[in-house]
C-alpha positions as CSV (number, residue, x, y, z in Angstrom):
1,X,4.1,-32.5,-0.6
2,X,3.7,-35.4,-2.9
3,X,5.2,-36.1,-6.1
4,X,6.3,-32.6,-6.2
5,X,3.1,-30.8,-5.8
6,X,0.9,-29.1,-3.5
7,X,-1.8,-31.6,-1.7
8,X,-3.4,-29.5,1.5
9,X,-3.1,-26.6,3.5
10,X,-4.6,-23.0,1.7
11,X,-4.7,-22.8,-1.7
12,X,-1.5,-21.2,-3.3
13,X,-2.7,-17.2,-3.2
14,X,-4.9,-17.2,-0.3
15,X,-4.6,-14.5,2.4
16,X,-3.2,-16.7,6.3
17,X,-6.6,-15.4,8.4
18,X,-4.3,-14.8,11.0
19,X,-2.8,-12.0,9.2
20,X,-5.7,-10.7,7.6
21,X,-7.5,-10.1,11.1
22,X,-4.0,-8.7,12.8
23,X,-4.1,-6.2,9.9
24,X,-8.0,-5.3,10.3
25,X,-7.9,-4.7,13.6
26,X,-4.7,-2.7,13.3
27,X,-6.4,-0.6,11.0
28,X,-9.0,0.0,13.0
29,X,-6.7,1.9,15.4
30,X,-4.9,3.8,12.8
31,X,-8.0,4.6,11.3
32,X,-9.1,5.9,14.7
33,X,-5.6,7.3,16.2
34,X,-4.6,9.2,12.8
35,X,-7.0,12.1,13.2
36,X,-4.8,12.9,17.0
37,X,-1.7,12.3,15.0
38,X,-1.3,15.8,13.4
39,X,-2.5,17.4,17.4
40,X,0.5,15.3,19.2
41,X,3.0,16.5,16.6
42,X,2.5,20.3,16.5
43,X,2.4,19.3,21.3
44,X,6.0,17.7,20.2
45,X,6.5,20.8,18.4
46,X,5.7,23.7,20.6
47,X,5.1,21.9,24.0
48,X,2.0,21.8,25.9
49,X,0.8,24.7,27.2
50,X,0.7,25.5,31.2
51,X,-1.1,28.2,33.3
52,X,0.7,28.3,37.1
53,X,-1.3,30.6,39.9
54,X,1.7,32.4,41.8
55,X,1.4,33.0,45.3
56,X,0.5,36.6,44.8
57,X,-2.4,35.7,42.8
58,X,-0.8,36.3,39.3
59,X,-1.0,34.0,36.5
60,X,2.1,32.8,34.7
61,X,1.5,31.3,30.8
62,X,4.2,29.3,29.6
63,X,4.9,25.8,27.5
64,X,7.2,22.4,29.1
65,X,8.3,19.9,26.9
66,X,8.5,21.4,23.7
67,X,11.0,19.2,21.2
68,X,10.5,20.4,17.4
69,X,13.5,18.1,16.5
70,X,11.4,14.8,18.0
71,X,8.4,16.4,15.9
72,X,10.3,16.3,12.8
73,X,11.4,12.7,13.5
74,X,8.0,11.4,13.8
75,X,6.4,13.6,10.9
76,X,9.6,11.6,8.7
77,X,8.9,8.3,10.8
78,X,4.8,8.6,9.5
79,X,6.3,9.8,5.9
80,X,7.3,6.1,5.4
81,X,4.0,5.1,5.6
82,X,3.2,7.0,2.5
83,X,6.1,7.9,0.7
84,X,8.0,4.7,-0.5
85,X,11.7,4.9,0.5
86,X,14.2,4.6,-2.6
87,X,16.1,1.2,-2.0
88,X,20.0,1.8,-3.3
89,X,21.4,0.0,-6.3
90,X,24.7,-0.9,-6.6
91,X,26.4,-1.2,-10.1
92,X,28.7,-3.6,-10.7
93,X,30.6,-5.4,-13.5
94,X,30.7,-8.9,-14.3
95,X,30.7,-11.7,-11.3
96,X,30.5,-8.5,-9.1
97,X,34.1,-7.1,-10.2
98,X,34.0,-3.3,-11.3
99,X,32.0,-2.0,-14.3
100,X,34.4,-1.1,-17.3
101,X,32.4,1.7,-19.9
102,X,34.0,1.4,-23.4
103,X,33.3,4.7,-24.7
104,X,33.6,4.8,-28.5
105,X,34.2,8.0,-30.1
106,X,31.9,7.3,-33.8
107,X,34.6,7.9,-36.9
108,X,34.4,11.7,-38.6
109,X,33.1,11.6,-42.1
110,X,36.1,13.2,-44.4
């Protein structure tokens, strides 16, 4: 900087390339990932589904892996990305000392 202001380098407002390209590309495999999303959470969910040949010649139907609590963890983990979380506000008084309410009670008309 000279004299205080800006002399090279990107104009103040422009987008780094860098980040703009890491950001398209990362799109890209959203974009192309997200339709799978909702098919690998309800396999979280209920498991994937197995078919075993038994020695005797039957066939035995059943589901491994089956984890509904990891499902909801990654349907509230892909909720961020849509739902803005709440940050939390803390109140405080002056200089960060407690907050005193004055409540005045308005006089009665006699």
């Amino acid at each position: 900087m000279a004299q205080g202001r800006k002399t090279g380098g990107r104009q103040k407002g422009t987008p780094n390339r860098v980040d703009s390209e890491t950001r398209a590309i990362l799109k890209r495999i959203v974009d192309k990932r997200l339709k799978d999303l909702d098919a690998m959470i309800e396999d979280t969910w209920r498991g994937i589904e197995i078919e075993k040949q038994m020695p005797d010649g039957t066939t035995v139907v059943g589901r491994l892996n089956a984890d509904p609590g990891r499902a909801a963890k990654l349907v509230l983990e892909a909720a961020k990305f849509v739902v803005p979380e709440l940050a939390r506000a803390e109140v405080v008084g002056a200089d960060g000392g407690p907050l005193i309410i004055n409540i005045v009670k308005a006089a009665s008309k006699s």
